[in-house]
Backbone as CSV, one residue per row, in Angstrom:
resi,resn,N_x,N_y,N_z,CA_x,CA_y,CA_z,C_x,C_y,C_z
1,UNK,0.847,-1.198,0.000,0.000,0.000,0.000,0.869,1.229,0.000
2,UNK,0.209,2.429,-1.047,1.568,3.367,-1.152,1.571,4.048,0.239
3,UNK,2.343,4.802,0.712,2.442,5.583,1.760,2.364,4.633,3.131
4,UNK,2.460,3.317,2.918,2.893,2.564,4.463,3.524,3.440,5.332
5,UNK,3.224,3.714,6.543,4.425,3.846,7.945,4.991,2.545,7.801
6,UNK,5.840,3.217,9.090,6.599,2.301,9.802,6.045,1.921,10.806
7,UNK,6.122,0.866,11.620,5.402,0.505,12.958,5.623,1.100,13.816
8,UNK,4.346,1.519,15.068,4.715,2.238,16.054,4.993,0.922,17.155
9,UNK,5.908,1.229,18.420,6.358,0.282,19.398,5.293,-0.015,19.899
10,UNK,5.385,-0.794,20.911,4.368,-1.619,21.779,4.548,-0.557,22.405
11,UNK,5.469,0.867,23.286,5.462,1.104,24.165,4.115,2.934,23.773
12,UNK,4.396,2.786,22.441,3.596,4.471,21.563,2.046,3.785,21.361
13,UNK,1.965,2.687,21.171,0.702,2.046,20.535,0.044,1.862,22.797
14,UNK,0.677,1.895,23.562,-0.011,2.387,24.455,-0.414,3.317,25.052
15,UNK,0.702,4.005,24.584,-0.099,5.803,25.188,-0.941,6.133,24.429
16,UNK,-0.790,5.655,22.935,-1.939,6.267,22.305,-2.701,6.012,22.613
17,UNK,-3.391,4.271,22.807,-4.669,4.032,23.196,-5.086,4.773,24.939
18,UNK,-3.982,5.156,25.573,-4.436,5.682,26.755,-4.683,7.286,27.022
19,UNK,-4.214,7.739,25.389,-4.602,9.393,25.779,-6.207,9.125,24.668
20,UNK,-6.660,8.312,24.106,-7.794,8.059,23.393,-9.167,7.874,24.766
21,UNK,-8.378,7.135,25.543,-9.590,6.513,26.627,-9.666,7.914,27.442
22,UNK,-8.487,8.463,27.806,-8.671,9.759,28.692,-9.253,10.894,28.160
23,UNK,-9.434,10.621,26.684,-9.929,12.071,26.237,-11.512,11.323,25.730
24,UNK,-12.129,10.114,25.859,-13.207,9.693,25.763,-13.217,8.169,26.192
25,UNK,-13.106,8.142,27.310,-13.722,6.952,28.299,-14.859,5.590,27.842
26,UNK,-16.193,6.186,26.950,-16.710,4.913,27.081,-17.340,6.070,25.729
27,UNK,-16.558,5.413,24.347,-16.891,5.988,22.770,-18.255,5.169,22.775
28,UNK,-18.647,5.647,21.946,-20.211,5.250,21.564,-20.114,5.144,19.615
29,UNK,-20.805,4.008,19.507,-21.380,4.412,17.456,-22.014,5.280,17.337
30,UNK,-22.020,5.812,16.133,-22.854,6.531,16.022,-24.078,6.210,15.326
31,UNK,-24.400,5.557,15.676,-26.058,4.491,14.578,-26.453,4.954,15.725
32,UNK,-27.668,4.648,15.547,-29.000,5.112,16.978,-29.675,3.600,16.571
33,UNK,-29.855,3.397,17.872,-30.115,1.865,17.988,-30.732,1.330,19.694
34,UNK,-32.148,0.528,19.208,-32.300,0.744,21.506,-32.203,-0.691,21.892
35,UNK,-32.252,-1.329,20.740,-32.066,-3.251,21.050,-30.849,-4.097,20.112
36,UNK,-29.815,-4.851,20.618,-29.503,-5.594,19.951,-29.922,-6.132,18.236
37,UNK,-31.010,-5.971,18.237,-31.458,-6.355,16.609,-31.518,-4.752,16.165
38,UNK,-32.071,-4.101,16.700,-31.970,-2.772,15.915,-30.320,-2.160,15.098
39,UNK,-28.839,-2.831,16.745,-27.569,-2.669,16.058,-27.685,-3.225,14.921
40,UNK,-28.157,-4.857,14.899,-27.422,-5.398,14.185,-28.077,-5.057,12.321
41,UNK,-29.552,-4.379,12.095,-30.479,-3.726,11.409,-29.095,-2.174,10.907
42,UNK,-28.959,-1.858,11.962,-28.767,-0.626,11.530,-26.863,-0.499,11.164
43,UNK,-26.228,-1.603,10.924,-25.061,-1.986,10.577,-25.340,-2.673,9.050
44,UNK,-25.998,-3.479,9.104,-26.448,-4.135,7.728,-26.692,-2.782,7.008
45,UNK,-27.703,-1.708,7.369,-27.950,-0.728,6.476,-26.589,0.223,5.932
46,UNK,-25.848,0.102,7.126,-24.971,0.899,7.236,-23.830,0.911,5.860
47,UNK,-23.697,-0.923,5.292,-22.567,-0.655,4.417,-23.007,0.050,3.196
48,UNK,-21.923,1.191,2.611,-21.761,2.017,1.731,-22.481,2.997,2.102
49,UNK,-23.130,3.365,3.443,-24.089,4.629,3.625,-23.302,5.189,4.559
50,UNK,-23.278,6.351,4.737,-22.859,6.547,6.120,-24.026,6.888,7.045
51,UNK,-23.530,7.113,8.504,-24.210,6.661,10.124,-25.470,7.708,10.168
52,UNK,-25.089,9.045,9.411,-25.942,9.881,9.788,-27.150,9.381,8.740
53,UNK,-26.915,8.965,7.447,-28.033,8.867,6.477,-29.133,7.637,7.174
54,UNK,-27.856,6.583,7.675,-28.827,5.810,8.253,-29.883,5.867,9.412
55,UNK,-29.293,7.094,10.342,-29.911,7.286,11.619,-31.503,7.867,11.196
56,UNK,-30.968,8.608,9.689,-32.474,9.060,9.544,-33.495,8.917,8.935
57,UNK,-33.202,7.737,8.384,-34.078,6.158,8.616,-34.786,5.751,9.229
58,UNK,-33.406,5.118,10.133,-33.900,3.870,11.322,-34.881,5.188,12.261
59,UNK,-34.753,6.410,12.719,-35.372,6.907,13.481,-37.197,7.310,13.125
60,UNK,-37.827,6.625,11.869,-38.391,6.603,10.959,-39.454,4.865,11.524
61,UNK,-37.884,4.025,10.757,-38.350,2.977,10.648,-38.303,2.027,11.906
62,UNK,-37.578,2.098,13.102,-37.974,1.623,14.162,-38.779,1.720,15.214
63,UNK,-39.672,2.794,15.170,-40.802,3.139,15.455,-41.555,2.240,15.444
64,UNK,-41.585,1.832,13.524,-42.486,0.884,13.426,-42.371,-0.324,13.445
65,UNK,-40.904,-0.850,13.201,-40.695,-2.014,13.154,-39.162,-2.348,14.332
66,UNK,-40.003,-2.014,15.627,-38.788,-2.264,16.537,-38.130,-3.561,16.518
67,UNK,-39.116,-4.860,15.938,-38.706,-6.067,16.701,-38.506,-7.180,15.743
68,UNK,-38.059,-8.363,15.549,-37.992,-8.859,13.961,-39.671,-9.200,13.335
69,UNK,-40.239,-9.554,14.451,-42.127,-10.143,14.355,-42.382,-8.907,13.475
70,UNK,-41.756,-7.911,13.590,-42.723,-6.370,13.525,-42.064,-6.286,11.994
71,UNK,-40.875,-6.412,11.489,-39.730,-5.913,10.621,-40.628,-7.107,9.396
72,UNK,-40.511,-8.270,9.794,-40.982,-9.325,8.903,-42.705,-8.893,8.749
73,UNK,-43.110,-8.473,9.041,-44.960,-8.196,8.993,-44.909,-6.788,8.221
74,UNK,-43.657,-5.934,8.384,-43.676,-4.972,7.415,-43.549,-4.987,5.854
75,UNK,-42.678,-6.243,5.719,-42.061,-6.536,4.365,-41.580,-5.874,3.604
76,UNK,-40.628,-6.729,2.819,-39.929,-5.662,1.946,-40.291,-4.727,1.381
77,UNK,-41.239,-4.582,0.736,-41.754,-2.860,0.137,-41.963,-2.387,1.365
78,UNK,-42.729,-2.357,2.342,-42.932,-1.615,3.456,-41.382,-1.086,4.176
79,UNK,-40.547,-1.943,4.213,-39.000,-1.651,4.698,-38.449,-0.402,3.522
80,UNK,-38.591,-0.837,2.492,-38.085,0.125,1.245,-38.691,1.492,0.963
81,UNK,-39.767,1.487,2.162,-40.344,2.684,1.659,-39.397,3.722,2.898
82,UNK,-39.353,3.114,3.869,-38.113,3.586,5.131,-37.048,3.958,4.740
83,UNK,-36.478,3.392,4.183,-34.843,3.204,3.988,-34.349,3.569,2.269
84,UNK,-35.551,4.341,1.557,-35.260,4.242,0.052,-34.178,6.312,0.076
85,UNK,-33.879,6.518,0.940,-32.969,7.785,0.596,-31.736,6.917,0.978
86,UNK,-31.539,5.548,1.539,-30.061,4.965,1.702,-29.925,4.170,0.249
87,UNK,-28.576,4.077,0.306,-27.757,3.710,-1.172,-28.085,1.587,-1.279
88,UNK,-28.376,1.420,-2.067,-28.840,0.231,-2.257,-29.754,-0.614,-1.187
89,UNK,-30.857,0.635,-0.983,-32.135,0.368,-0.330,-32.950,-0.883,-0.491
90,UNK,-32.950,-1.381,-1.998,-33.619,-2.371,-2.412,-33.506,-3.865,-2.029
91,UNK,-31.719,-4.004,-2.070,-31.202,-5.366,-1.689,-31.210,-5.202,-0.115
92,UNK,-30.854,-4.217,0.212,-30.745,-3.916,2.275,-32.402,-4.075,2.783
93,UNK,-33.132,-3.739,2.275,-34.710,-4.403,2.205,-34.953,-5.830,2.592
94,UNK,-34.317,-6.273,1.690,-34.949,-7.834,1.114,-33.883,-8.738,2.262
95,UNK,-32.865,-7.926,2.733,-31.835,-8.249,3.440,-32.442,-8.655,4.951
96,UNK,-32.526,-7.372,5.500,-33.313,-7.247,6.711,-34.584,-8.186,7.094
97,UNK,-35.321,-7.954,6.314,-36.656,-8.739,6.144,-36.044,-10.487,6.346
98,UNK,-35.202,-10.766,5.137,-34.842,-12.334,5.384,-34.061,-12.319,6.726
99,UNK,-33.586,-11.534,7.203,-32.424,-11.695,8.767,-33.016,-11.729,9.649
100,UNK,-34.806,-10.864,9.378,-35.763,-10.710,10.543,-36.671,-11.851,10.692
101,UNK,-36.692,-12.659,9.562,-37.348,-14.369,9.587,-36.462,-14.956,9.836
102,UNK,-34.992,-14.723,9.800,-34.093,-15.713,10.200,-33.708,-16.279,11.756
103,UNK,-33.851,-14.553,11.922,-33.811,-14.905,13.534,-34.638,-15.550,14.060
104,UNK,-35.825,-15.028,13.967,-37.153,-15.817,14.313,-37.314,-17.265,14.058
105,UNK,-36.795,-17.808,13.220,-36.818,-19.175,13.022,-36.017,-20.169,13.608
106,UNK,-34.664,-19.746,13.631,-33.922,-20.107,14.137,-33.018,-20.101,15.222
107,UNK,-33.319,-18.528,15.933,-32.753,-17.961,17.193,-33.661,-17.417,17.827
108,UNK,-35.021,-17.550,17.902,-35.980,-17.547,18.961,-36.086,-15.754,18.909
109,UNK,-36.252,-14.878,17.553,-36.011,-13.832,17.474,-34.937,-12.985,18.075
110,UNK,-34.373,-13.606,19.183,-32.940,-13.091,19.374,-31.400,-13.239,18.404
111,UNK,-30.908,-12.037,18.998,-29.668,-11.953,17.976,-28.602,-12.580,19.024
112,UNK,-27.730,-13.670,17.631,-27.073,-14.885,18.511,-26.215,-14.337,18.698
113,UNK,-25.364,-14.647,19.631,-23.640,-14.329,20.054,-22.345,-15.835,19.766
114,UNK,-22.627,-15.464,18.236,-22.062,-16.931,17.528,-21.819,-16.468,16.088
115,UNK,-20.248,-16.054,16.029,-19.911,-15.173,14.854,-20.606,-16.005,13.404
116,UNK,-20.344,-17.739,13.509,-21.109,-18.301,12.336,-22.371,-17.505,12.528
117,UNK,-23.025,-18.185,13.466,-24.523,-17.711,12.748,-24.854,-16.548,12.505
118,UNK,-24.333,-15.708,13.078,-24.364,-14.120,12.588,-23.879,-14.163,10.556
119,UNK,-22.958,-14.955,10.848,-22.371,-14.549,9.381,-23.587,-15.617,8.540
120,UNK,-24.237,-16.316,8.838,-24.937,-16.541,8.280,-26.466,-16.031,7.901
121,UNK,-26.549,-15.075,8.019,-27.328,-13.832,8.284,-27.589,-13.412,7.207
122,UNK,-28.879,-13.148,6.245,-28.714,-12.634,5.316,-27.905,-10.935,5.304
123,UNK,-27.108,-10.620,4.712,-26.639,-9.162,4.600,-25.537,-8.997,5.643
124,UNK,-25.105,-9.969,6.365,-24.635,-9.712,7.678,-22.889,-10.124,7.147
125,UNK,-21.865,-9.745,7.070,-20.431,-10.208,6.694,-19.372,-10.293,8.244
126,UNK,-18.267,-10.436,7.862,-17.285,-10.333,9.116,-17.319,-9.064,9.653
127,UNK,-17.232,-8.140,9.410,-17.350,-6.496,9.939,-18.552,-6.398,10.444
128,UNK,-19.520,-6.923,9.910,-21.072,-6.761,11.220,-21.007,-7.263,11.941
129,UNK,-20.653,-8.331,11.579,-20.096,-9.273,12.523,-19.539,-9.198,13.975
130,UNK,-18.446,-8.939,13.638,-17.648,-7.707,14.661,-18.143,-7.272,15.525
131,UNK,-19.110,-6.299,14.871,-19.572,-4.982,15.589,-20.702,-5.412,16.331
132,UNK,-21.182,-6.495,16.019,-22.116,-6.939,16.980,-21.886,-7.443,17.794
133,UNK,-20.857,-8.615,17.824,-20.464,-9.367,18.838,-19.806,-8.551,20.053
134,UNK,-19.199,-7.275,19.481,-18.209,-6.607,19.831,-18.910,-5.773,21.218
135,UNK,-19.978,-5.223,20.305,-20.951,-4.245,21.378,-21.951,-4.144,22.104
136,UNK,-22.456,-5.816,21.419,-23.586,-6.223,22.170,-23.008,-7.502,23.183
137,UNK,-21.899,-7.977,23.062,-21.525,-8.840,23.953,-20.498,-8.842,24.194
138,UNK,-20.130,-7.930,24.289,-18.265,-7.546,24.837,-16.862,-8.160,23.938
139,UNK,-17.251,-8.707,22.862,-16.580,-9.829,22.571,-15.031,-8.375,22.137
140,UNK,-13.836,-9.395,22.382,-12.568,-8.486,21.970,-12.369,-8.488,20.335
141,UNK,-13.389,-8.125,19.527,-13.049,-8.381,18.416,-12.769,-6.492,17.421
142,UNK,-12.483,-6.445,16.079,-12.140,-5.560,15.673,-12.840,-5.521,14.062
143,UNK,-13.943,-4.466,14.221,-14.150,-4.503,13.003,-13.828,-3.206,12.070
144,UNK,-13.142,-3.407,10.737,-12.262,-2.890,10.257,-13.199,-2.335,9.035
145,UNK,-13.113,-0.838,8.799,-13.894,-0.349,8.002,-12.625,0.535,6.959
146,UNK,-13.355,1.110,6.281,-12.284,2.198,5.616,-11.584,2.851,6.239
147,UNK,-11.906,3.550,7.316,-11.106,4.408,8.567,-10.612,3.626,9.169
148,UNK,-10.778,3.061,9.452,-9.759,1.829,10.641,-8.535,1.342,9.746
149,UNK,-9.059,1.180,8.132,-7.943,0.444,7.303,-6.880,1.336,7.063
150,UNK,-7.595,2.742,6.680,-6.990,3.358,6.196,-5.859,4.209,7.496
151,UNK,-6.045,4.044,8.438,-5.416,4.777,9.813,-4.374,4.171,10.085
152,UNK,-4.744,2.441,10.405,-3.838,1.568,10.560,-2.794,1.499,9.771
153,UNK,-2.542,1.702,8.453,-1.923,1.846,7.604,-0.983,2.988,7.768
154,UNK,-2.093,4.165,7.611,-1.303,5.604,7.909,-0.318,6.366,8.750
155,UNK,-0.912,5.252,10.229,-0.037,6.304,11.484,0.906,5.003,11.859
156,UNK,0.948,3.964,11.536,1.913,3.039,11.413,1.546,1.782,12.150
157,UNK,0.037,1.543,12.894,-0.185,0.963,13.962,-0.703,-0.621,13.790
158,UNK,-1.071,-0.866,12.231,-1.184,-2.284,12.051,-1.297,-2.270,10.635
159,UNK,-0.340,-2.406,10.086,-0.297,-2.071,8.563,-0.275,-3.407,7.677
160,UNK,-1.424,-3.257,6.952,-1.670,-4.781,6.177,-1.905,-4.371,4.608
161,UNK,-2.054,-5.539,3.720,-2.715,-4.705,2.377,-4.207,-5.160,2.647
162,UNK,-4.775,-5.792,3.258,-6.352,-5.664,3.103,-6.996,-5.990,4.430
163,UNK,-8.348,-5.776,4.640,-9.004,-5.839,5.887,-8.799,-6.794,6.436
164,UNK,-9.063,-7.757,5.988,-8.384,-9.059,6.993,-7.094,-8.674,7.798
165,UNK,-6.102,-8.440,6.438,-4.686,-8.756,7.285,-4.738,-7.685,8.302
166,UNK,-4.611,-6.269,8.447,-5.041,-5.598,9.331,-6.195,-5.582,10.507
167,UNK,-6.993,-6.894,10.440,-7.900,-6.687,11.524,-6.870,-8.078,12.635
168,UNK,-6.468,-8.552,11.932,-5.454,-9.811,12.434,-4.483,-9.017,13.049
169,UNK,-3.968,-7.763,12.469,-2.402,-7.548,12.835,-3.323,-6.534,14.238
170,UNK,-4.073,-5.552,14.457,-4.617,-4.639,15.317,-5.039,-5.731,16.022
171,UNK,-5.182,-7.445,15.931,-5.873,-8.571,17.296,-4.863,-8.276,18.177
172,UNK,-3.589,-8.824,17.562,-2.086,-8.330,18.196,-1.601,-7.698,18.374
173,UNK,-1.597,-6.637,18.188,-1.419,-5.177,18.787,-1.526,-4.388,19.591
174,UNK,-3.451,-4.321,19.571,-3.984,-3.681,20.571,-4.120,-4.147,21.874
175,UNK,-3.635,-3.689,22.635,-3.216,-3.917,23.874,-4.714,-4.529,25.087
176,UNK,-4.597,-5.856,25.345,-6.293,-6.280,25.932,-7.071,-5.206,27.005
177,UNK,-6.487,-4.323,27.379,-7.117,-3.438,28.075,-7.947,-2.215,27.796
178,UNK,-7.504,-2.517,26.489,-8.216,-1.356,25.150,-9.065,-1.943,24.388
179,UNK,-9.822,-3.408,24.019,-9.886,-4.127,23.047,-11.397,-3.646,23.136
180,UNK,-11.730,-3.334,24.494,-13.312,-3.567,24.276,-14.042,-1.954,23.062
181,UNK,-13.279,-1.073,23.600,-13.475,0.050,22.780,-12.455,0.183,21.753
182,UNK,-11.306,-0.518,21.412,-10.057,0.206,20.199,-10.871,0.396,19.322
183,UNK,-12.230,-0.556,18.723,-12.418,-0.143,16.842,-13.386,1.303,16.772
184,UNK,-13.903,1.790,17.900,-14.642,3.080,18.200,-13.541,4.436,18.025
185,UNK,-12.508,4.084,18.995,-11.761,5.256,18.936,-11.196,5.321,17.941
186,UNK,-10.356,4.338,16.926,-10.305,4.533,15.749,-11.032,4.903,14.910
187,UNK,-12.641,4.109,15.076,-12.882,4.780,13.618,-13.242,6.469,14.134
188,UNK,-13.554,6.622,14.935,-13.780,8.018,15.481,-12.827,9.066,15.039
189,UNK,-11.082,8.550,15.715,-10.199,9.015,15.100,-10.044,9.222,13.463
190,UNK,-10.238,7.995,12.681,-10.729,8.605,11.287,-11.474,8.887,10.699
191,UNK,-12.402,9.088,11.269,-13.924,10.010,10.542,-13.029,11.338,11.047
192,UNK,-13.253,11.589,12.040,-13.503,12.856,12.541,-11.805,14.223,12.781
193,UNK,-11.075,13.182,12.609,-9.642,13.606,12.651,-8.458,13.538,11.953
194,UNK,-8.191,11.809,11.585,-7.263,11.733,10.706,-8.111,11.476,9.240
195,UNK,-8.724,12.423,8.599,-9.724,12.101,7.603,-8.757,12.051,6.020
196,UNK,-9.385,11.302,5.216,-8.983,11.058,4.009,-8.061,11.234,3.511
197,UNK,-8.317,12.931,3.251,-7.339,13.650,2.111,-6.711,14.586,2.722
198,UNK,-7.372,15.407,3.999,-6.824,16.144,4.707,-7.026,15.770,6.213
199,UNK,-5.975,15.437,6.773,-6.231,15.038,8.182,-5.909,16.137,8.566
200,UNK,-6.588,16.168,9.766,-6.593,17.606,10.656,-5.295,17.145,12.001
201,UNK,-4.087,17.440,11.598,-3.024,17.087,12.251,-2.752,18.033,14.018
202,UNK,-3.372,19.100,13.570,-3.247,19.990,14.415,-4.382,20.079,15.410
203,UNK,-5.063,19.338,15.242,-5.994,18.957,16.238,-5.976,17.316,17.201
204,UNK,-5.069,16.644,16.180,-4.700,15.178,17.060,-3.407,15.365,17.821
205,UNK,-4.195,14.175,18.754,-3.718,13.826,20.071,-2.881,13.159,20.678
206,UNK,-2.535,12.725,18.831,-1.730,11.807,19.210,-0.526,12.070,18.129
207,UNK,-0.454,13.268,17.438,0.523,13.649,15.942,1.953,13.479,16.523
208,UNK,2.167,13.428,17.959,3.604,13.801,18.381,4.059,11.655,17.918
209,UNK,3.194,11.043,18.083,3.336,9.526,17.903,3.224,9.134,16.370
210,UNK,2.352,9.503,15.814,2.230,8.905,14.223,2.975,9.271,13.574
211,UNK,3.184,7.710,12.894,4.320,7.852,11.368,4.066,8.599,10.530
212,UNK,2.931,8.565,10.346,2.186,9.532,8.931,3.608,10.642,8.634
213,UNK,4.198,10.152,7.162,4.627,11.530,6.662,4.666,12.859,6.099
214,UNK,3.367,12.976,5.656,2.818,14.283,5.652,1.765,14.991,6.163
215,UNK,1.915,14.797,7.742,1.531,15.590,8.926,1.422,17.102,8.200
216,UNK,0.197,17.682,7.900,-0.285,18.770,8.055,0.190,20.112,9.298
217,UNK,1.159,19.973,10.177,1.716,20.243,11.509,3.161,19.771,11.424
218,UNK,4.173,20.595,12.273,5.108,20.097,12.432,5.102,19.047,14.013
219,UNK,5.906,18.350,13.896,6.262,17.991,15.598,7.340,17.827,15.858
């Protein structure tokens, strides 16, 4: 990948994660979500949309369809009429709806804490995956989005050429005392800080540590 860092030490890859927790203690997603199935609803919607398009949606469509009984009795056109300003509304429809009979059939309408059956989910991949297991049941796992890929890469902290290898190299990395929140403060950190094309260098917290070579800031 062009512009690789170099790796940061075991001893930088802890302060960072410890000036991350001190400057936000217990990160939150940003999906709006009040039950376990609603996360795992509003992550499925989520790929290729971003959090805010989806929130204003789901704040729409979970009203009506809080629960999978409710989601499956809506049906797909009824779901599509919710969710048709998000980007491939049609298949995320037909998605939901089959995940909301799935559960029901097979997990007693609850959402399982069993990365297979999650991944067997209609619409559901390893990164929802993740994020469900992650936040609805503590699990130490890491799910790796564009910002997470692209960070890890950037500031030197688990540098892979694709999501896998980087969600493998940040298992080992991130230090277990950080695991339950690391993929929040990252992606947080790259939405909101180390962004795309212009990272805002002079506002992170951590620029005196990252490899990144063209820091916007001196240090």
């Amino acid at each position: 990948m062009a512009g690789r860092a170099s790796r940061l030490s075991r001893a930088e890859i802890q302060t960072m994660f410890e000036r991350w927790r001190a400057a936000n203690p217990q990160p939150k997603s940003d999906l709006e979500y009040g039950t376990p199935f609603q996360l795992l609803v509003a992550v499925v919607l989520s790929a290729q949309a971003t959090d805010k398009g989806v929130n204003v949606a789901t704040r729409k469509l979970f009203p009506v369809a809080p629960t999978p009984e409710a989601m499956v009795s809506l049906g797909v056109e009824g779901v599509e009429d919710y969710i048709k300003t998000i980007g491939l509304f049609r298949a995320k429809a037909k998605n939901v709806v089959a995940l909301s009979h799935q559960l029901l059939e097979k997990h007693g309408g609850e959402v399982p804490n069993d990365r297979a059956a999650l991944e067997a989910l209609p619409g559901v991949g390893r990164k929802t995956a993740n994020v469900v297991l992650n936040i609805v049941f503590g699990a130490p796992t890491m799910a790796v989005d564009t910002h997470i890929f692209r960070i890890s890469n950037r500031i030197g902290l688990a540098p892979g050429k694709d999501v896998l290898a980087v969600e493998h190299a940040l298992l080992k990395v991130v230090p277990a005392e950080f695991m339950q929140h690391a993929h929040h403060w990252l992606i947080l950190h790259g939405r909101y800080t180390c962004t795309a094309r212009k990272p805002l260098c002079g506002q992170c917290g951590i620029v005196d540590i990252c490899r990144f070579k063209d820091k916007t800031v001196a240090t």
